[in-house]
HTML snippet that shows the backbone in 3Dmol.js (N, CA, C, O; Angstrom):
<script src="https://3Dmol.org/build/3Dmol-min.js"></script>
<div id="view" style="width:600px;height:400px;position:relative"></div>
<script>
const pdb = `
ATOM      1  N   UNK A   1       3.323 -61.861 -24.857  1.00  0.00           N
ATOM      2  CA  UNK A   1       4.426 -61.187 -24.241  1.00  0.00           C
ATOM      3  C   UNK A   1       5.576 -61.185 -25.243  1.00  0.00           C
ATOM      4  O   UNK A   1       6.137 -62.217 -25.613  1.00  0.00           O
ATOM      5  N   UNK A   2       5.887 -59.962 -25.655  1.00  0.00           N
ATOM      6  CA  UNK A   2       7.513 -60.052 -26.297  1.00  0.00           C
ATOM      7  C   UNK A   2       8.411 -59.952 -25.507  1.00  0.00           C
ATOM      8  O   UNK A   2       8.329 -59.211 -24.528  1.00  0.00           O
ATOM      9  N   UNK A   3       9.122 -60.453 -25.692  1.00  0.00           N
ATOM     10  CA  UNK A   3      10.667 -60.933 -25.373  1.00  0.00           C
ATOM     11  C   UNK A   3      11.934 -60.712 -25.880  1.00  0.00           C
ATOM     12  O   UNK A   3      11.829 -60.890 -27.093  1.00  0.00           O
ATOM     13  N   UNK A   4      12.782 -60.495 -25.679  1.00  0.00           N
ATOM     14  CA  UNK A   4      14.400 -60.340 -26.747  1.00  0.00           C
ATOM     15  C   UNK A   4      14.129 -61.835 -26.857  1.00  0.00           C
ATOM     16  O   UNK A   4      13.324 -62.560 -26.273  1.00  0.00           O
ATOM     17  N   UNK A   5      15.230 -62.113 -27.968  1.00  0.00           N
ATOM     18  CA  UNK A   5      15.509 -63.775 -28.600  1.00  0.00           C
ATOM     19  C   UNK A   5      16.400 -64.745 -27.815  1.00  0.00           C
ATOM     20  O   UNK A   5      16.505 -65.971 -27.767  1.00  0.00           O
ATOM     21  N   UNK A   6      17.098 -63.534 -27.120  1.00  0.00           N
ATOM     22  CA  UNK A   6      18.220 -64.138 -26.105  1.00  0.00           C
ATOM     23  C   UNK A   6      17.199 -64.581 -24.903  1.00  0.00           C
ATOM     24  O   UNK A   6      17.323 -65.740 -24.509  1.00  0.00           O
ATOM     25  N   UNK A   7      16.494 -64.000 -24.467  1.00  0.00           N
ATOM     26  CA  UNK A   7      15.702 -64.456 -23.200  1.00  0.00           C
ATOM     27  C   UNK A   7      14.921 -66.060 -23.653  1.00  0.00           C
ATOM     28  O   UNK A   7      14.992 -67.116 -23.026  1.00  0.00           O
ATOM     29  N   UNK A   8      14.249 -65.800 -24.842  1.00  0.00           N
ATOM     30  CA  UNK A   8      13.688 -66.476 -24.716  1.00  0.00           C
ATOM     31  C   UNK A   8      14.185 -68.321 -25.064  1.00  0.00           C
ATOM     32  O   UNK A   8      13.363 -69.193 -24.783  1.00  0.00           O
ATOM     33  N   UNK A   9      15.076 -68.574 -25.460  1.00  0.00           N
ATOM     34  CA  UNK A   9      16.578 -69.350 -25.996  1.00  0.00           C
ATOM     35  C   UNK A   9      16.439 -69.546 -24.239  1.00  0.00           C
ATOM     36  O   UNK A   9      15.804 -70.555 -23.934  1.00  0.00           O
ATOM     37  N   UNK A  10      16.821 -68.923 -23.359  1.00  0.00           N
ATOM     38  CA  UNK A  10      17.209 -69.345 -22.569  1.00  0.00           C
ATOM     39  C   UNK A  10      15.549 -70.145 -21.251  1.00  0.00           C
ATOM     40  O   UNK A  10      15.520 -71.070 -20.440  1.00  0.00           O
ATOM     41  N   UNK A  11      14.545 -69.175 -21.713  1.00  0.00           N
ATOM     42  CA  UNK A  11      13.704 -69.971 -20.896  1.00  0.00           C
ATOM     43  C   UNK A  11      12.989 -71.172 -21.858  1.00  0.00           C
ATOM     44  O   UNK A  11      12.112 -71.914 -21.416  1.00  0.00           O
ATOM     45  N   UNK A  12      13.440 -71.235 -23.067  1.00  0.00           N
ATOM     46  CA  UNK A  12      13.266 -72.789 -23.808  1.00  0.00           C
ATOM     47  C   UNK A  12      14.028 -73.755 -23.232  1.00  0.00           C
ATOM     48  O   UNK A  12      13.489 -74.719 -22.689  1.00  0.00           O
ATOM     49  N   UNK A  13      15.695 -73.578 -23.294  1.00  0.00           N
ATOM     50  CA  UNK A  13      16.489 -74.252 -22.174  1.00  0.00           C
ATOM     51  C   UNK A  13      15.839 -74.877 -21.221  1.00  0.00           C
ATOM     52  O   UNK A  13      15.756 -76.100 -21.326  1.00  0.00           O
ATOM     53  N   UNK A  14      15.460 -74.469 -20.514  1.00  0.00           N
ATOM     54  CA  UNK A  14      15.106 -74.407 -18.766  1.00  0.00           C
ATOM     55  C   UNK A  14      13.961 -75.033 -18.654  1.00  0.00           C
ATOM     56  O   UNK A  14      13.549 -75.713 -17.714  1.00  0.00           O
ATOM     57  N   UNK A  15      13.256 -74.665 -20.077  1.00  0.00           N
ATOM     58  CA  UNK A  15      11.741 -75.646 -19.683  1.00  0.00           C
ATOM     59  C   UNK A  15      12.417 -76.527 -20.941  1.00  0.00           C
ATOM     60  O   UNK A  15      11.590 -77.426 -20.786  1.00  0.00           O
ATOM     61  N   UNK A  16      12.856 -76.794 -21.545  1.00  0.00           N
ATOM     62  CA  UNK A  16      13.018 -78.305 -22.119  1.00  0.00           C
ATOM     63  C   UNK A  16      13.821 -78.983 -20.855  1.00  0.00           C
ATOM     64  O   UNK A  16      13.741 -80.195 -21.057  1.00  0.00           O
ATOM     65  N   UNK A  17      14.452 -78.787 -19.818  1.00  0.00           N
ATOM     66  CA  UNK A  17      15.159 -78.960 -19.102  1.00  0.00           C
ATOM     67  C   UNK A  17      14.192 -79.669 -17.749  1.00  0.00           C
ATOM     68  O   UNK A  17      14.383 -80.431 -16.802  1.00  0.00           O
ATOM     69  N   UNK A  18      13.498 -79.180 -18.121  1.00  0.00           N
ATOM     70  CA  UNK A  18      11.950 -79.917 -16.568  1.00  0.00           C
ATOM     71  C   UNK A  18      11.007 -80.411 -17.626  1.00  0.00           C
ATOM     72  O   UNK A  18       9.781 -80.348 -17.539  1.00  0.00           O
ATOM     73  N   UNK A  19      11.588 -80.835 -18.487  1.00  0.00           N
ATOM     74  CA  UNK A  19      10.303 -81.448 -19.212  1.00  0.00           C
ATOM     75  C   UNK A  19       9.004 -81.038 -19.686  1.00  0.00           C
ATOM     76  O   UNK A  19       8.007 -81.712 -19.942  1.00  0.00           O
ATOM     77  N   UNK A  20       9.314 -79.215 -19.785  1.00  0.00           N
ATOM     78  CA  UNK A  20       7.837 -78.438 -20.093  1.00  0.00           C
ATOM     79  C   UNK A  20       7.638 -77.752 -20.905  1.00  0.00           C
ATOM     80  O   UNK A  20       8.617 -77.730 -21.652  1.00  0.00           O
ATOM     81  N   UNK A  21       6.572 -76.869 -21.355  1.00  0.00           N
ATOM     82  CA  UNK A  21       6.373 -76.044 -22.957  1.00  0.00           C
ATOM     83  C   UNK A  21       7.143 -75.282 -22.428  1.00  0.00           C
ATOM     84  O   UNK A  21       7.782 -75.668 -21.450  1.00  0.00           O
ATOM     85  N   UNK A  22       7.309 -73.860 -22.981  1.00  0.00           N
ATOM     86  CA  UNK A  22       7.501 -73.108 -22.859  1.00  0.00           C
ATOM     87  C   UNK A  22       6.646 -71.978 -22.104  1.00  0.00           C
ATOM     88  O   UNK A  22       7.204 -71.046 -21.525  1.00  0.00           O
ATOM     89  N   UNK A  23       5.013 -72.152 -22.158  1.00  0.00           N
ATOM     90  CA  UNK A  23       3.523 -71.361 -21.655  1.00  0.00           C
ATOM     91  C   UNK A  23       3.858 -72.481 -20.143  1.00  0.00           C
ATOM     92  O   UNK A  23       3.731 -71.858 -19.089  1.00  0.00           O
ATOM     93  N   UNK A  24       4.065 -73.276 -20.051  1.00  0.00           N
ATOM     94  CA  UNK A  24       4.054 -74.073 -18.940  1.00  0.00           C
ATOM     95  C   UNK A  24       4.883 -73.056 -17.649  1.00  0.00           C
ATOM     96  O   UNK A  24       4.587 -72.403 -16.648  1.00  0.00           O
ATOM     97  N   UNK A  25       6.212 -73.485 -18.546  1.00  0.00           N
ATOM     98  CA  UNK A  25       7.428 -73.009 -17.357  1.00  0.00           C
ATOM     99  C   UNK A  25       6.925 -71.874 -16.704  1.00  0.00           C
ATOM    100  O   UNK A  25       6.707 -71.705 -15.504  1.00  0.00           O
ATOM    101  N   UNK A  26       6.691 -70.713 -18.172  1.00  0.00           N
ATOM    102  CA  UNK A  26       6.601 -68.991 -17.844  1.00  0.00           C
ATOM    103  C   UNK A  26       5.223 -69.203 -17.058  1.00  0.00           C
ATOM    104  O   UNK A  26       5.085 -68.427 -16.112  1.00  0.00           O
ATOM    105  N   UNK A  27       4.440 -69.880 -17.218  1.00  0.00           N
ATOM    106  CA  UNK A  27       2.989 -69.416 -16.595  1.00  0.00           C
ATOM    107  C   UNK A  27       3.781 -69.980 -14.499  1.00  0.00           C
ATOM    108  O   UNK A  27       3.574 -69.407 -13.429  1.00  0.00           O
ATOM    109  N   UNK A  28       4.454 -70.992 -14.739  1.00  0.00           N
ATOM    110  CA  UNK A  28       4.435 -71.769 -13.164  1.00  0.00           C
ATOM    111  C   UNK A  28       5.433 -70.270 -12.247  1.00  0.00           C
ATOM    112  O   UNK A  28       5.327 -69.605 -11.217  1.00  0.00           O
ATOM    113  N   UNK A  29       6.376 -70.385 -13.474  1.00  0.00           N
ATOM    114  CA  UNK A  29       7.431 -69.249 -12.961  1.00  0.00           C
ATOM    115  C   UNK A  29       6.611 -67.901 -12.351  1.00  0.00           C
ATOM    116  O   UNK A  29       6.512 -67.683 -11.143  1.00  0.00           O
ATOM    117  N   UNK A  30       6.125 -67.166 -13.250  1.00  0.00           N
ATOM    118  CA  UNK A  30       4.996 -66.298 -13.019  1.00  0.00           C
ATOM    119  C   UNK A  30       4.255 -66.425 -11.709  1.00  0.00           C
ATOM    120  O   UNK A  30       4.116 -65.707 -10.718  1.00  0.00           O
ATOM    121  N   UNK A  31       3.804 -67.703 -12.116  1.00  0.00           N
ATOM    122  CA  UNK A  31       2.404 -67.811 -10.766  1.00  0.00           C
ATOM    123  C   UNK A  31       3.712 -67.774  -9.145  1.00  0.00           C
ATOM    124  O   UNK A  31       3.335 -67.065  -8.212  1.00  0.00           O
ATOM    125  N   UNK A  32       4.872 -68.403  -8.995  1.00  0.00           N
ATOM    126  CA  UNK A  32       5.254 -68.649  -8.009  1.00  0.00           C
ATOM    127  C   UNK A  32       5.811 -67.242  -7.881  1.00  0.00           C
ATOM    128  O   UNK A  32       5.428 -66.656  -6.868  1.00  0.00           O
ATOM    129  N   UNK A  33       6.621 -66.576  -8.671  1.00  0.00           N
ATOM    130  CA  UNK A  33       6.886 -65.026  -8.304  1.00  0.00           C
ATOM    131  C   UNK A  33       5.806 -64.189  -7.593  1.00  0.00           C
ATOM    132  O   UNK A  33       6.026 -63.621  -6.523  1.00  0.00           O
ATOM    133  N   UNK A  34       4.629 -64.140  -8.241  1.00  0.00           N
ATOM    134  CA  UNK A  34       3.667 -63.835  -7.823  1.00  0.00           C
ATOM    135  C   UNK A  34       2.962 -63.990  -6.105  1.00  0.00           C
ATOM    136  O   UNK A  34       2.304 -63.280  -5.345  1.00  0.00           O
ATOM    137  N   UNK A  35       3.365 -64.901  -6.100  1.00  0.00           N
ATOM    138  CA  UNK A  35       2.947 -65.800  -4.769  1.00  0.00           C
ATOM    139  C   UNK A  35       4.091 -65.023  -3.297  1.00  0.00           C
ATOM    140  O   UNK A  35       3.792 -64.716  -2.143  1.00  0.00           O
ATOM    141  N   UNK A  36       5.402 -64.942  -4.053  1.00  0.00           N
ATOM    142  CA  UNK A  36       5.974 -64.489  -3.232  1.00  0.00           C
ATOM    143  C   UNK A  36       5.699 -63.621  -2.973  1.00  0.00           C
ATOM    144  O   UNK A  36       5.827 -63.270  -1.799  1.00  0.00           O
ATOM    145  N   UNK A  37       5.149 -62.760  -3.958  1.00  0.00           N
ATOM    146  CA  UNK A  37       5.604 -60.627  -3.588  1.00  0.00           C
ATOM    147  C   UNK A  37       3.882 -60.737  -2.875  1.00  0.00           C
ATOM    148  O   UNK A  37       3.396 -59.825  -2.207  1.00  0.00           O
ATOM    149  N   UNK A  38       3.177 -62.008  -3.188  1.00  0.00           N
ATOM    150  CA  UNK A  38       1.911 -61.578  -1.995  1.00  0.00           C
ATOM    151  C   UNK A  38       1.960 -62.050  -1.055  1.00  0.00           C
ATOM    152  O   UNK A  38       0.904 -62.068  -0.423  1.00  0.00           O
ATOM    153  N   UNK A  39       3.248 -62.727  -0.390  1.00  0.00           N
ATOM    154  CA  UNK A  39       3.347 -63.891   0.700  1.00  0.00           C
ATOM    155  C   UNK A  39       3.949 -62.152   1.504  1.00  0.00           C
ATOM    156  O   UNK A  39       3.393 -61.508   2.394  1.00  0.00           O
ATOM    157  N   UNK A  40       5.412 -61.800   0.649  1.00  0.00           N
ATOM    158  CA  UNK A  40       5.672 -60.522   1.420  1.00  0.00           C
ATOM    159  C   UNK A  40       5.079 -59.733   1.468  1.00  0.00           C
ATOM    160  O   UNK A  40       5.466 -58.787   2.154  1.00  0.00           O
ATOM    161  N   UNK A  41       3.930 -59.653   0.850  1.00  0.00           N
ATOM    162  CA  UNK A  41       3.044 -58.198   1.647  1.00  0.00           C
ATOM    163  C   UNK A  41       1.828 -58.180   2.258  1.00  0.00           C
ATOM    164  O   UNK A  41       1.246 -57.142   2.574  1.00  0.00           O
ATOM    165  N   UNK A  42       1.366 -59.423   2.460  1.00  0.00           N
ATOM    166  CA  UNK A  42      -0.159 -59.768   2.690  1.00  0.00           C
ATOM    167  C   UNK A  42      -0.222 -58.921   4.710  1.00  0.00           C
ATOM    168  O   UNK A  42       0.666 -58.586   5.494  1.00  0.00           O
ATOM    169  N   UNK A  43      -1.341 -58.910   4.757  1.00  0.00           N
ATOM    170  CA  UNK A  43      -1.885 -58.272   5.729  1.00  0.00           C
ATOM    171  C   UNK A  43      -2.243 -59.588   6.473  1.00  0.00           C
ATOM    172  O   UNK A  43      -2.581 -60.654   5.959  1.00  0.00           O
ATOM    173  N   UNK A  44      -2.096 -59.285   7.825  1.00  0.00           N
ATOM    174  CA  UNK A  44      -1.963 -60.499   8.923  1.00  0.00           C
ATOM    175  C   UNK A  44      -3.353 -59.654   9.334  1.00  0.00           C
ATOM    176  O   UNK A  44      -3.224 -58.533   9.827  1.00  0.00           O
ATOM    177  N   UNK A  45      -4.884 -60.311   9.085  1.00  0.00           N
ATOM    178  CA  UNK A  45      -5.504 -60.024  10.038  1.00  0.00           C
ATOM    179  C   UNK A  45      -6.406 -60.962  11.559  1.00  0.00           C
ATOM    180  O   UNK A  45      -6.816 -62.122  11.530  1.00  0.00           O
ATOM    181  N   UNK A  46      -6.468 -60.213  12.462  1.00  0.00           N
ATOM    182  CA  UNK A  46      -6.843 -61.131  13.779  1.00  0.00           C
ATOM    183  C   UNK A  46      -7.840 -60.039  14.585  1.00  0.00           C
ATOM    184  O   UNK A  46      -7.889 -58.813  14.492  1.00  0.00           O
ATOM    185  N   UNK A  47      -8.736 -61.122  15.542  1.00  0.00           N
ATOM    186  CA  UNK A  47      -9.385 -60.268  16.107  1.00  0.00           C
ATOM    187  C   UNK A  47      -8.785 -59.816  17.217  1.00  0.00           C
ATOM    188  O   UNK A  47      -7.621 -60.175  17.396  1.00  0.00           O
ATOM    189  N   UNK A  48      -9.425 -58.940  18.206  1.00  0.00           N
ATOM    190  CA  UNK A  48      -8.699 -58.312  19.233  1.00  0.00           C
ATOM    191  C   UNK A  48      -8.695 -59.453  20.323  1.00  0.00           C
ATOM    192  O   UNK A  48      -7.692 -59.551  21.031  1.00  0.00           O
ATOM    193  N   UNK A  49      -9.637 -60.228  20.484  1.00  0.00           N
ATOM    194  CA  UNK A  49      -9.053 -61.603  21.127  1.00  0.00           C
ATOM    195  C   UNK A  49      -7.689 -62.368  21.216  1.00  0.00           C
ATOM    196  O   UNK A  49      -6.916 -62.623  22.139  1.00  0.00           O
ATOM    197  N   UNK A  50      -7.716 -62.618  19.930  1.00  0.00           N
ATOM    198  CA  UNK A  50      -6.287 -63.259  18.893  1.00  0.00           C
ATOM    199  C   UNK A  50      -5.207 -62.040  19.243  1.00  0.00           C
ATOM    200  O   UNK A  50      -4.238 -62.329  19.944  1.00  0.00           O
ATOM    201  N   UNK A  51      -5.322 -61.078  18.899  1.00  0.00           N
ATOM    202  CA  UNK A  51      -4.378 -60.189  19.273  1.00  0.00           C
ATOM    203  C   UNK A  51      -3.797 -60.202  20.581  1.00  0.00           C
ATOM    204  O   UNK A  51      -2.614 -60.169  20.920  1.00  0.00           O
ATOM    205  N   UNK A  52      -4.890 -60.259  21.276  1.00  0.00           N
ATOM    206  CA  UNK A  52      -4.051 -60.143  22.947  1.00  0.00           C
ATOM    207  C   UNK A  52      -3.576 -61.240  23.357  1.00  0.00           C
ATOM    208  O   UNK A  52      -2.607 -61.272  24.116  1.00  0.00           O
ATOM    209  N   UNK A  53      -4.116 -62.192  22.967  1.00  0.00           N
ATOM    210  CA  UNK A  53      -3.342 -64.063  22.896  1.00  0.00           C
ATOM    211  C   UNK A  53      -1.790 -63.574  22.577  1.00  0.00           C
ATOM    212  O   UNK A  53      -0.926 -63.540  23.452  1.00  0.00           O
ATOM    213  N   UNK A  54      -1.506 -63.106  20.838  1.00  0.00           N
ATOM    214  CA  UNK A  54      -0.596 -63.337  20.294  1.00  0.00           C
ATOM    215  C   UNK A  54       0.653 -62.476  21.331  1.00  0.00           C
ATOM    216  O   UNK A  54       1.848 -62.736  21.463  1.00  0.00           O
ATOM    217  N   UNK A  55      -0.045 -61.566  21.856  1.00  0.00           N
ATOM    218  CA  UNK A  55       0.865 -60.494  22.928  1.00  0.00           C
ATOM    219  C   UNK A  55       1.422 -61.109  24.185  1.00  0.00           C
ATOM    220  O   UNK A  55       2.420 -61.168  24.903  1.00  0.00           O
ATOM    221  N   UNK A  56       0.303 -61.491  24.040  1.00  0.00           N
ATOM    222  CA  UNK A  56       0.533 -62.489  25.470  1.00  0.00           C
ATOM    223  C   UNK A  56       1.811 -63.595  25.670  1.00  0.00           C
ATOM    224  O   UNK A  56       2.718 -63.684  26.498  1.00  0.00           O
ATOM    225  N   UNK A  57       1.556 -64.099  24.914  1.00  0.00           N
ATOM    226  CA  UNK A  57       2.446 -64.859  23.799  1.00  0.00           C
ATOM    227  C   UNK A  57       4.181 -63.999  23.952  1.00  0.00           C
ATOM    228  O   UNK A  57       4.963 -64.131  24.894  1.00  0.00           O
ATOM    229  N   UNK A  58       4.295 -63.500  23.217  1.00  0.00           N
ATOM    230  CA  UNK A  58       5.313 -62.383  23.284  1.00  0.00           C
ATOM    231  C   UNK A  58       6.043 -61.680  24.467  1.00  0.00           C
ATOM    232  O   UNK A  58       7.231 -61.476  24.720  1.00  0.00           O
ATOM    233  N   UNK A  59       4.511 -61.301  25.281  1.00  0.00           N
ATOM    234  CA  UNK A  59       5.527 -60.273  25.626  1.00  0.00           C
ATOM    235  C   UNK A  59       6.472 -60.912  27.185  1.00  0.00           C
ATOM    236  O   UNK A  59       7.347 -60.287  27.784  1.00  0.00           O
ATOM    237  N   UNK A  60       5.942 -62.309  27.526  1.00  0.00           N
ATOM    238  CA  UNK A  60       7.031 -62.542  29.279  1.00  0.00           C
ATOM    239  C   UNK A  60       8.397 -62.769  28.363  1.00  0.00           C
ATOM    240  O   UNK A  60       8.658 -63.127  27.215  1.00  0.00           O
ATOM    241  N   UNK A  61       9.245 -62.271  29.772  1.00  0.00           N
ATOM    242  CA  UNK A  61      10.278 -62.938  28.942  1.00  0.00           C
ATOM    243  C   UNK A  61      11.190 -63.965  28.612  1.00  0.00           C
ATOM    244  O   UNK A  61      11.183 -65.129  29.011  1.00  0.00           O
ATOM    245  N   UNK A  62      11.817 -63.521  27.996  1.00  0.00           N
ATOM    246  CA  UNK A  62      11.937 -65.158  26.855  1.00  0.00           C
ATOM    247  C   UNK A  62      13.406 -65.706  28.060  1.00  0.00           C
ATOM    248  O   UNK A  62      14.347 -65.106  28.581  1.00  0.00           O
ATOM    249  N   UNK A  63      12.975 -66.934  28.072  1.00  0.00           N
ATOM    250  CA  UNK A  63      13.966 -68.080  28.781  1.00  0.00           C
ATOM    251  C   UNK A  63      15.289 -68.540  28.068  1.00  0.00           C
ATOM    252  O   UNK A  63      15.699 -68.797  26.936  1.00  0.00           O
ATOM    253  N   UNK A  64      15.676 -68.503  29.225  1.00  0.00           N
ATOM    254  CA  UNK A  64      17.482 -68.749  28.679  1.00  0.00           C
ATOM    255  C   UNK A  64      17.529 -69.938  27.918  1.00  0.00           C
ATOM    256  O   UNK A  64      16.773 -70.772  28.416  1.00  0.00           O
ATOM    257  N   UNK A  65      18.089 -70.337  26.949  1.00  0.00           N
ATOM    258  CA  UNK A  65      18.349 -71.589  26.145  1.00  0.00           C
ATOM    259  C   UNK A  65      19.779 -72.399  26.680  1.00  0.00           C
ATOM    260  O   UNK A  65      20.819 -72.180  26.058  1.00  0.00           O
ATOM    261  N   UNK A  66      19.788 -73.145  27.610  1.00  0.00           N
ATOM    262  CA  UNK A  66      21.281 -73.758  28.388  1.00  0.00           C
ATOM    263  C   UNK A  66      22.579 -73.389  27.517  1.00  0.00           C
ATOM    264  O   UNK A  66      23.685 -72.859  27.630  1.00  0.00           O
ATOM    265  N   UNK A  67      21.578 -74.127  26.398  1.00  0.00           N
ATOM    266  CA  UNK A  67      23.009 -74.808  24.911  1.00  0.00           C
ATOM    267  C   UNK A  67      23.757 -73.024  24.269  1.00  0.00           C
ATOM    268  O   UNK A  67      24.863 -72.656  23.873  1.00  0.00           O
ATOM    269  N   UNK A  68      22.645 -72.475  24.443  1.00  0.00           N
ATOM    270  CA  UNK A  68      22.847 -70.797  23.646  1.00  0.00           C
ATOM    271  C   UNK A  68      24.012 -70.018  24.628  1.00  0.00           C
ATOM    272  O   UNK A  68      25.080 -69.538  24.247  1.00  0.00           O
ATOM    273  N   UNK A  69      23.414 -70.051  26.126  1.00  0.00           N
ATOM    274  CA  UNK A  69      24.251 -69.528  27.338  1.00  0.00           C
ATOM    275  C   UNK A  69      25.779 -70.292  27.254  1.00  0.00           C
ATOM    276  O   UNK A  69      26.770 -69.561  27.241  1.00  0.00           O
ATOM    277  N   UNK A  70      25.903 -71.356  27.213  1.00  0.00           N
ATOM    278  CA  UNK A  70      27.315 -72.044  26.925  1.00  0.00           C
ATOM    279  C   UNK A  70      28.095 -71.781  26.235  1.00  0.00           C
ATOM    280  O   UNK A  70      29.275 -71.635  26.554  1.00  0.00           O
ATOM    281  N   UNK A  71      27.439 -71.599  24.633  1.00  0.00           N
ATOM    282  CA  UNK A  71      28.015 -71.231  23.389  1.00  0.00           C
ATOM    283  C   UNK A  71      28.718 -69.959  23.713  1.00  0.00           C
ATOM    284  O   UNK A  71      29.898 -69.752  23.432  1.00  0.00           O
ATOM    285  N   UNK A  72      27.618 -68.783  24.558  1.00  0.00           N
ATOM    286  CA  UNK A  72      28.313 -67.530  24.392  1.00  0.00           C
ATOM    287  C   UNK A  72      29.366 -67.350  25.530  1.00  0.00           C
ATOM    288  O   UNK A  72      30.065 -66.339  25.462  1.00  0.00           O
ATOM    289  N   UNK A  73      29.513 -68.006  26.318  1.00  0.00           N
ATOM    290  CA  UNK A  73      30.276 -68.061  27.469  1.00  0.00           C
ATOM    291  C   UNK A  73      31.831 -68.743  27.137  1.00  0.00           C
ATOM    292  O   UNK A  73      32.806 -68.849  27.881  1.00  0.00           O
ATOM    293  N   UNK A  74      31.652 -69.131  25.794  1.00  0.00           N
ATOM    294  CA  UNK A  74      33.287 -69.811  25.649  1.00  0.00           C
ATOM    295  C   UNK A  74      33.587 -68.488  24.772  1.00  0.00           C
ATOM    296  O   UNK A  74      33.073 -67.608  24.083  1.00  0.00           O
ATOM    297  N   UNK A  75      34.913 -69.040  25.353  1.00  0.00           N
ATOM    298  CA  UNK A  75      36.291 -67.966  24.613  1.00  0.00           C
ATOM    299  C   UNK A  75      35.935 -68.121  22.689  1.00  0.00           C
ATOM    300  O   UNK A  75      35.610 -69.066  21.970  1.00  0.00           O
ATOM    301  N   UNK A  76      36.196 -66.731  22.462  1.00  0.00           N
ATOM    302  CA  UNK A  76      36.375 -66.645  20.814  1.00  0.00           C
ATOM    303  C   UNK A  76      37.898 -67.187  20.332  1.00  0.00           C
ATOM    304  O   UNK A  76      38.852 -67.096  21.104  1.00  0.00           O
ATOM    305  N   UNK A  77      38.032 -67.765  18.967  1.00  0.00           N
ATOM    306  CA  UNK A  77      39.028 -68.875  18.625  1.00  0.00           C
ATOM    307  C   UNK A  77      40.631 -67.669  19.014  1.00  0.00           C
ATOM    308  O   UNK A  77      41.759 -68.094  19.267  1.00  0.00           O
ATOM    309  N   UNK A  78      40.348 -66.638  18.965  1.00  0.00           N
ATOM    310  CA  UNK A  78      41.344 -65.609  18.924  1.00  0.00           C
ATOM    311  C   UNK A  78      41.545 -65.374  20.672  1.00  0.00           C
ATOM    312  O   UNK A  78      42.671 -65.139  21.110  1.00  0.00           O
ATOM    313  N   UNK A  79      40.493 -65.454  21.481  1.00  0.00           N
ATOM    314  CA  UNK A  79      41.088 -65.247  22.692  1.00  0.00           C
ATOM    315  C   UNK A  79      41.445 -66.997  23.216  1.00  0.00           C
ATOM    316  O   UNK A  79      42.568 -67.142  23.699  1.00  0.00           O
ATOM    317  N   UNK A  80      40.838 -67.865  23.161  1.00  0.00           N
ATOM    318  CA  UNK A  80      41.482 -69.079  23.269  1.00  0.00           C
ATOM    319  C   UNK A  80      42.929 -69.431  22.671  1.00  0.00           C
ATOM    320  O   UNK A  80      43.492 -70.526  22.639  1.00  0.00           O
ATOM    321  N   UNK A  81      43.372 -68.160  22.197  1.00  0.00           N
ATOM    322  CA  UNK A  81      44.964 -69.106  21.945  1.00  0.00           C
ATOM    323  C   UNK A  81      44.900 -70.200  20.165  1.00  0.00           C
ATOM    324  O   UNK A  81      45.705 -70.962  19.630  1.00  0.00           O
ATOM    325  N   UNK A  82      43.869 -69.832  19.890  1.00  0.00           N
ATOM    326  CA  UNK A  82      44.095 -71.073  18.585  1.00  0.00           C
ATOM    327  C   UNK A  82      44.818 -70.717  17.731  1.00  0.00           C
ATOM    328  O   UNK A  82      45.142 -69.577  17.399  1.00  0.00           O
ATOM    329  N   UNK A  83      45.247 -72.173  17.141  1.00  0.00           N
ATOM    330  CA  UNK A  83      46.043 -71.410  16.302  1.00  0.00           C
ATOM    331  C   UNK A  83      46.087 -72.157  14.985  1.00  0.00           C
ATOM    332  O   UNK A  83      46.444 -73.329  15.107  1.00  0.00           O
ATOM    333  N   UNK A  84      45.731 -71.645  13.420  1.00  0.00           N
ATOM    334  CA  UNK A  84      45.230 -73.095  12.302  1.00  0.00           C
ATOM    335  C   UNK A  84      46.097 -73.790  11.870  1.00  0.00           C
ATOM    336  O   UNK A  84      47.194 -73.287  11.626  1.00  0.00           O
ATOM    337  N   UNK A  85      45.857 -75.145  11.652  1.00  0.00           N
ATOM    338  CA  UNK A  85      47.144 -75.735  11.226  1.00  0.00           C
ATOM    339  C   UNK A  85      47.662 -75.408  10.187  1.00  0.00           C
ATOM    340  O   UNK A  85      47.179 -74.513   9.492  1.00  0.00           O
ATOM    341  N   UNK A  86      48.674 -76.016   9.887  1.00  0.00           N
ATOM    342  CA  UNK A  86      49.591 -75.052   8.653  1.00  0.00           C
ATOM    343  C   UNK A  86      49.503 -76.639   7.263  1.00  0.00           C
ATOM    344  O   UNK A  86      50.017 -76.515   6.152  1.00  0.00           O
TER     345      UNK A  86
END
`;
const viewer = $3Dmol.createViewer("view");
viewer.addModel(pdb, "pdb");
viewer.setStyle({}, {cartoon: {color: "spectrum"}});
viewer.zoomTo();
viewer.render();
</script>
């Protein structure tokens, strides 16, 4: 792989910096980038069993959370009157 001189200065940095070659860092770096862009696009597959579970699952509806209902039921800091200290 070529590189500008400036890039590569800086991923010497970074892997002398974790204690690694240089083929080390770029190969781990690589492999984990990698990992992501297939984590975001991978295909979820299930059978139609699993499917109607997962729906099932989903679709009653969802129960009030006490602590959530409270939170939204108090005044915002602007209609409560607050005021920041100085």
């Amino acid at each position: 792989m070529r590189l500008p001189e400036a890039d590569v200065v800086v991923i010497d940095l970074a892997a002398s910096l974790r204690g690694r070659s240089r083929t080390d860092f770029v190969r781990e770096a690589a492999v984990r980038a990698a990992e992501e862009v297939l984590m975001d696009h991978g295909l979820i597959r299930m059978s139609p069993e699993g499917f109607a579970d997962f729906m099932g699952i989903l679709s009653p509806p969802a129960a009030p959370v006490p602590e959530m209902v409270e939170l939204a039921r108090r005044p915002t800091p602007w209609e409560a009157g607050y005021e920041p200290k100085q």
